[in-house]
N, C-alpha and C positions, 0 to 999 in steps of 0.2 A: 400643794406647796412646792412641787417642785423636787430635786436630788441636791445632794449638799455637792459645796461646789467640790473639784477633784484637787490631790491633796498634789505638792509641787514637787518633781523629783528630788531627793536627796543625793547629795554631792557624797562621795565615799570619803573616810576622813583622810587628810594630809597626812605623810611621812614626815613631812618637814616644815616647818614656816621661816617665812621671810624672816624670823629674829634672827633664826639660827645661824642664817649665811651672816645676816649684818655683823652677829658676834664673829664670827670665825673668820671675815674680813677687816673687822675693825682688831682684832687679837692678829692677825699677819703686818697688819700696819701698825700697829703697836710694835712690833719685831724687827721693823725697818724694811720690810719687805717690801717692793711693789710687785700688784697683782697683774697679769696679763690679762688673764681671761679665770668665769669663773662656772665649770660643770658642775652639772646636779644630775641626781638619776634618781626622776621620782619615786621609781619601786622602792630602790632599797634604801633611800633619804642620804645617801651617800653624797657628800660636797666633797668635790677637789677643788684646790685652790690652784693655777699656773703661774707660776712665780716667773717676773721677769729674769734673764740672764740664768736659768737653771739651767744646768746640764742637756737634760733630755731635751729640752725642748728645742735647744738648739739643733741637737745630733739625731732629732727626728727627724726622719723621713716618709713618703709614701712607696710602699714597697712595691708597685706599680710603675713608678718613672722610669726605675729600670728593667721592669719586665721586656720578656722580648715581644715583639710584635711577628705576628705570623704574616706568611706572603703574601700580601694583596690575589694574587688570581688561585693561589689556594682557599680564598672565603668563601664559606658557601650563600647563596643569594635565593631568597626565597623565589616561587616558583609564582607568576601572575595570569592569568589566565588573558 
């Protein structure tokens, strides 16, 4: 007869579903708000929302642009045979 066929991997369950973000987007535009962008973080089902015109997001930066740069002929340069 044969082996019964194999069983199909299970998907681990969601922290969050698509309702949750639509509520929580649809309740920020209920507020007057417009959304810019919208993070999720699967782990811990955490939604942020980015509000246009907020504070931060304006007076964000990356703290990179202004690092300093080291001298060019001090870089080390891998060794090639």
């Amino acid at each position: 007869m044969g082996e019964p066929p194999a069983k199909p991997a299970r998907r681990a369950p969601s922290t969050f579903k698509q309702t949750d973000v639509s509520r929580a987007i649809a309740a920020a535009q209920a507020r007057g708000l417009a959304i810019s962008r919208v993070e999720i973080d699967p782990r811990s089902a955490k939604i942020v929302l980015v509000v246009k015109g907020d504070d931060d997001t304006e007076t964000r930066t990356n703290p990179f642009d202004d690092a300093p740069l080291p001298d060019e002929p001090a870089r080390r340069t891998r060794k090639t045979k």
